[in-house]
C-alpha positions as CSV (number, residue, x, y, z in Angstrom):
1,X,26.2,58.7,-30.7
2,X,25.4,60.7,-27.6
3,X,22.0,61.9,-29.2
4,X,21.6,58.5,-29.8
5,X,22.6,57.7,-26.2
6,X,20.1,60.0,-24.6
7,X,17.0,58.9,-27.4
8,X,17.4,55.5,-25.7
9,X,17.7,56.5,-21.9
10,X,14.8,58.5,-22.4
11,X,12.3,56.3,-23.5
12,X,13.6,53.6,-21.3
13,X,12.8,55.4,-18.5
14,X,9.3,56.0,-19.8
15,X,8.3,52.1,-20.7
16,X,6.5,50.3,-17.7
17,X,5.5,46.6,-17.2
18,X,2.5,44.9,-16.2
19,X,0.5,41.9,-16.6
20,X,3.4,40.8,-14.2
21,X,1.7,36.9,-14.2
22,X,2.0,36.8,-18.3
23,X,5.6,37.4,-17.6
24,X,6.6,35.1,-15.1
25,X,4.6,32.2,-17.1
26,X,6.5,29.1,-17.1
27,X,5.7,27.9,-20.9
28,X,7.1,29.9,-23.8
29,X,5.7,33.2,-24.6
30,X,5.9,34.9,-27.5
31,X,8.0,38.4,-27.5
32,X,5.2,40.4,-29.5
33,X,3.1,39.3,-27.1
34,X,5.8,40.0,-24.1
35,X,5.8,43.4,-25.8
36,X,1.9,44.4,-26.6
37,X,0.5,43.0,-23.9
38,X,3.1,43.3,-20.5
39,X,4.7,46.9,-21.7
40,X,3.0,50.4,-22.7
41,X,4.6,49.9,-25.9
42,X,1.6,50.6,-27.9
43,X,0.9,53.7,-25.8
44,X,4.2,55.2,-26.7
45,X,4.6,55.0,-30.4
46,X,1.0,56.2,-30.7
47,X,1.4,59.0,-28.4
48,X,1.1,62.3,-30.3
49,X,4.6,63.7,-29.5
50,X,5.7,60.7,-31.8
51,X,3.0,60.6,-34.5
52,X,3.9,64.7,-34.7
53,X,7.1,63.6,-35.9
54,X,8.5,63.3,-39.7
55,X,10.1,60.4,-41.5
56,X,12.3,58.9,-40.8
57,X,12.6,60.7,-37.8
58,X,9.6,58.8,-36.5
59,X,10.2,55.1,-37.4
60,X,13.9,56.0,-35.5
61,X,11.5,56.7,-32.2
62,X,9.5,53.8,-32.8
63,X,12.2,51.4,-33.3
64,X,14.0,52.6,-30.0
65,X,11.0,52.5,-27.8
66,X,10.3,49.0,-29.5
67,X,13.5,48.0,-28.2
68,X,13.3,49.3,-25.5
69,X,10.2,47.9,-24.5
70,X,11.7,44.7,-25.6
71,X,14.9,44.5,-23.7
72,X,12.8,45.1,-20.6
73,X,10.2,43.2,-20.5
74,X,12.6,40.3,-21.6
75,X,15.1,41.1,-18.8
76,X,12.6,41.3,-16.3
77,X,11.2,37.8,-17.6
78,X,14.8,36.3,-17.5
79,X,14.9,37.4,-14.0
80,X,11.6,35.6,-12.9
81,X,12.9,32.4,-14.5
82,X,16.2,32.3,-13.0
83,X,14.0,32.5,-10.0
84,X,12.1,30.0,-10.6
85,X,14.9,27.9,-11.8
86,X,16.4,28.6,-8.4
87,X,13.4,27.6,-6.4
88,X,13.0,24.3,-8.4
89,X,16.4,23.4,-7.8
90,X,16.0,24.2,-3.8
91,X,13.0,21.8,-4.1
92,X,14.7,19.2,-6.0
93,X,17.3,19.7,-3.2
94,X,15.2,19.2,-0.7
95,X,12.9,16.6,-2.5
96,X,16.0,14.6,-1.9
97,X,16.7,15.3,1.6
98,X,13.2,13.5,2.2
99,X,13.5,11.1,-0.2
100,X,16.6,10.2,2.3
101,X,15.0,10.4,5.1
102,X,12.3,7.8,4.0
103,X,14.3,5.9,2.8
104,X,16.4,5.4,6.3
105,X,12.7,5.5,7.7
106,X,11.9,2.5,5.2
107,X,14.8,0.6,6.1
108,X,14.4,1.1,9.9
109,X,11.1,-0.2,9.5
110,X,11.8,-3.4,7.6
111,X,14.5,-4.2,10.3
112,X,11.7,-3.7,13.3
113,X,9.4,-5.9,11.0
114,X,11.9,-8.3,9.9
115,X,12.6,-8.5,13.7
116,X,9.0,-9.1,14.1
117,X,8.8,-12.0,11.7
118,X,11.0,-13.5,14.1
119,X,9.4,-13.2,17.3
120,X,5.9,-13.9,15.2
121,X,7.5,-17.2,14.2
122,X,8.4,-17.8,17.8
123,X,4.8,-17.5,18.9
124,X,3.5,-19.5,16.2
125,X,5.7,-22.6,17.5
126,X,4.7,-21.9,21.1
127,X,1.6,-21.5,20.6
128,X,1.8,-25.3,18.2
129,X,3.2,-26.7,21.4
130,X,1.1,-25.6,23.5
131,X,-2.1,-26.9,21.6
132,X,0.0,-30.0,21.6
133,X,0.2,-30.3,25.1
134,X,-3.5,-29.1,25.5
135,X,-4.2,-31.8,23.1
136,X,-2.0,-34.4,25.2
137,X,-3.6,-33.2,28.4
138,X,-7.1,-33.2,27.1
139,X,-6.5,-37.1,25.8
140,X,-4.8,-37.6,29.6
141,X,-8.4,-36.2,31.2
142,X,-10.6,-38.0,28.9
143,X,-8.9,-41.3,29.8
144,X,-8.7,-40.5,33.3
145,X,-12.6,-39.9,33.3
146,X,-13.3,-43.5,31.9
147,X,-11.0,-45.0,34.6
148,X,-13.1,-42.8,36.9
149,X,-16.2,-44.3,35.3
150,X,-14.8,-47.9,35.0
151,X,-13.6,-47.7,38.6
152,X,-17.6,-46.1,39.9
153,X,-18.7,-49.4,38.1
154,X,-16.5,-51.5,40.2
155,X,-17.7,-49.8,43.0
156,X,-21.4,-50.4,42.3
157,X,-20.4,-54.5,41.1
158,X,-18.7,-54.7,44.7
159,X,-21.4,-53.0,46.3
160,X,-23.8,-55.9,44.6
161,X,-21.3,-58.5,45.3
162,X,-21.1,-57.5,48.7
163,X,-24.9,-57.7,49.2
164,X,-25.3,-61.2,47.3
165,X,-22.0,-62.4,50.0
166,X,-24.0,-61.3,52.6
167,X,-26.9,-63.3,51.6
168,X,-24.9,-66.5,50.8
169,X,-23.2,-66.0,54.2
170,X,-26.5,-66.0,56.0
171,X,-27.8,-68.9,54.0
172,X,-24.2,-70.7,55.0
173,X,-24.1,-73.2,56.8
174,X,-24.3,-72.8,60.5
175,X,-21.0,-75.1,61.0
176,X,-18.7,-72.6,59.8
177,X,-17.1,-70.6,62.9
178,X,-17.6,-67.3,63.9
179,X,-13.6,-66.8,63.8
180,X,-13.6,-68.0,59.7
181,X,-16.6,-65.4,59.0
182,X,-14.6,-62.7,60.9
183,X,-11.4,-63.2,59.1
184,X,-13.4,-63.1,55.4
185,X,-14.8,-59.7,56.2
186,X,-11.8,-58.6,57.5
187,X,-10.4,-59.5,53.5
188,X,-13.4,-57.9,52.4
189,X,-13.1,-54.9,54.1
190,X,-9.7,-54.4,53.2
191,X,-10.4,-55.2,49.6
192,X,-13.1,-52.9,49.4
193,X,-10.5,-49.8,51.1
194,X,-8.1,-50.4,48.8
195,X,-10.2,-49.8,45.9
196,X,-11.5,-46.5,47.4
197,X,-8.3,-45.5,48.0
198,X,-7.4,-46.1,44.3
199,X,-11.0,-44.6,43.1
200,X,-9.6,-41.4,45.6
201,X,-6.3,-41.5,44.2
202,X,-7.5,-41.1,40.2
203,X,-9.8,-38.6,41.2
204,X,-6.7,-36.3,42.2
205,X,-4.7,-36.8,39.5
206,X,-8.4,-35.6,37.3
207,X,-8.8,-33.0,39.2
208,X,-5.2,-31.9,38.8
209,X,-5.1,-32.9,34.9
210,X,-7.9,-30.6,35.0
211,X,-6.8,-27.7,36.5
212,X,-3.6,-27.9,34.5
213,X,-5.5,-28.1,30.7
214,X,-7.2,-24.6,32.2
215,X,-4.1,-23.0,32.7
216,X,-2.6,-24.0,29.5
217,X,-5.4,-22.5,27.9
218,X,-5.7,-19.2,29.6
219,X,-1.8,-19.3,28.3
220,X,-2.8,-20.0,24.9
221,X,-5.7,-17.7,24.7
222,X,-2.9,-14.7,26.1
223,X,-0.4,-15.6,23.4
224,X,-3.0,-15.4,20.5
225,X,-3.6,-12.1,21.4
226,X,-0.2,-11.0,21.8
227,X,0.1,-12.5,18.3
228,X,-2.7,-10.8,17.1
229,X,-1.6,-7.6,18.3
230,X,2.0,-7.9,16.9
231,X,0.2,-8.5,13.5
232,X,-1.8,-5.5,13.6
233,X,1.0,-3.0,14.0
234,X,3.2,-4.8,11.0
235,X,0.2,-4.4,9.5
């Protein structure tokens, strides 16, 4: 048993590994190829301090360093598994710490965008009202512009009216008084400046209607942008 003993210790210190890659392969390998081609195995049983040897002296050395050759390339190929066991588990591991942190990233996200949506929405409707009111304001110009126009042909009818009057009243006859044609131009005149004042008048509230459908849409054109901006980061 001793003998036995020191037979194996021998050759065990005497087998060597390499073709470390074919070892630590992760698909199966065979264990006469683990043996013949990642041990010296061959060396030894062919060296001639074995092949000197008798039967069955000899197959007793062959069959040691076989197994010898066996149990170590095998238990240095368990050890490279169980390493790489462990460093697939530590990436599963962390695999799931960032699977966990995108997640949380993920659901941060759809609350900013769902918060978003709203103020999105918001804009929508204030931008809808403020085309509305463009719209209203627009309608309000255009209508003030044909009482502008309507009131600049009144102008020019009183203007004719006003010649044609003068004619007839130097045709008149010459009975009527000086006091009665005094008093009808006084109407006239009075007439005729209240109507300017009016034609004055509408032209403000134009010019202010005006003004005002310019602002909105400076307002409007700023709030599309914002929109569109808001839309490009969800995006």
């Amino acid at each position: 048993m001793d003998d036995n003993k020191i037979l194996f210790d021998y050759w065990h210190e005497r087998v060597r590994l390499k073709n470390y890659e074919l070892i630590a392969a992760p698909e199966h390998v065979q264990t006469q190829r683990l043996r013949h081609d990642c041990t010296n195995y061959d060396e030894l049983w062919r060296s001639p301090a074995v092949q000197r040897l008798n039967e069955p002296e000899r197959s007793k050395i062959i069959a040691i360093i076989k197994y010898e050759c066996t149990a170590k390339v095998l238990q240095h190929r368990a050890g490279c598994l169980r390493d790489r066991a462990h460093e697939l588990e530590k990436a599963c591991y962390e695999r799931d710490q960032q699977k966990s942190k995108l997640l949380n990233l993920i659901k941060t996200l759809q609350e900013k965008l769902f918060g978003k949506d709203k103020e999105i929405r918001r804009l929508e409707t204030r931008i809808a009202s403020l085309e509305a009111e463009t719209e209203a304001l627009q309608t309000e110009a255009e209508n003030g512009k044909a009482e502008a126009e309507l009131q600049a042909e009144l102008e020019q009818l009183k203007k004719r009216y006003d010649a044609v009057e003068k004619r007839r009243q130097e045709l008149a006859q010459n009975n009527k008084s000086l006091g009665g044609r005094v008093a009808h131009t006084k109407r006239y005149k009075q007439q005729r400046d209240e109507a300017r004042a009016l034609v004055e008048q509408r032209q403000t509230q134009i010019t202010t209607l005006i003004q005002e459908n310019q602002d909105l849409r400076v307002e409007n054109e700023r709030l599309r942008e914002e929109l569109k901006q808001i839309q490009i980061r969800k995006s």
